[in-house]
C-alpha positions, 0 to 999 in steps of 0.5 A: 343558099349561098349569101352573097360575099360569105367567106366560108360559102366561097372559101374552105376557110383553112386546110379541108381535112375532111368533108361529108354532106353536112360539114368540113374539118379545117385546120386553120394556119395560125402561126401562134396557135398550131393546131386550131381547128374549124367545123364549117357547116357547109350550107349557109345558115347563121344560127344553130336553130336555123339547123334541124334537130338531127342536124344539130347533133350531127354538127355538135358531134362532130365538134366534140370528136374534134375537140377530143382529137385536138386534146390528145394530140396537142395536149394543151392546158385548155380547149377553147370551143367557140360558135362567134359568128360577129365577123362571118355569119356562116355557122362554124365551130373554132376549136383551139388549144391553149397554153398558159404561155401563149400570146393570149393566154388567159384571154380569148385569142382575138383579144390583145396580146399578153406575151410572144411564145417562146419559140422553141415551145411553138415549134413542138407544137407545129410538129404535132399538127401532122399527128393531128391530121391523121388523128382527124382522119382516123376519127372521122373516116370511121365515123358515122357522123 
């Protein structure tokens, strides 16, 4: 069931790295953070518990194969994993690599901006992100997720 005006029933939500039945992988362009990914489930539910029990496992599956991707490529200080859903009542996952120089840092990246990133740092970031599209695909062409 689509609901009515949700973003991420009408739109992928970020550049589709893959996509099965169940969910998509995005990876969202986000100047600051390079890197940040999303698992959308497809169907509209709104909450973890709207979704079966095998359903759950595949879709938390899915996150940690992500987060993991997204540590070994980028190697960041921290992950940041997030199920907020205030905005977009759409079920989806935000897995985002942190550095203790990044404009947030150590604050949620929708909180105020601590500093701007050098740019130097940010562009051996955005440099990763084609390592980290194939690492995605690896990991989940081969999946039995």
């Amino acid at each position: 069931m689509v609901k009515e005006a949700c973003e991420l029933c009408m739109h992928p939500g970020g550049e589709v790295i893959y996509r099965d039945d169940n969910y998509r992988i995005v990876l969202v362009d986000d100047e600051r953070y390079p890197g940040f990914c999303r698992v959308i489930w497809n169907n509209h539910v709104v909450e973890m518990t709207d979704l079966s029990t095998a359903e759950r496992a595949i879709l938390i599956a899915a996150v940690w194969q992500v987060e993991e991707a997204v540590r070994d490529t980028m190697q960041p200080h921290k992950i940041n994993v997030a199920s907020l859903g205030n905005v977009v009542p759409h079920l989806h996952w935000h897995i985002i690599p942190r550095y203790e120089d990044d404009a947030h840092f150590p604050n949620p990246i929708w909180g105020e901006v601590k500093r701007t990133p050098v740019s130097a740092d940010l562009a051996k970031r955005k440099a990763l992100v084609p390592r980290l599209r194939e690492a995605l695909l690896d990991r989940f062409e081969e999946s039995l997720l």
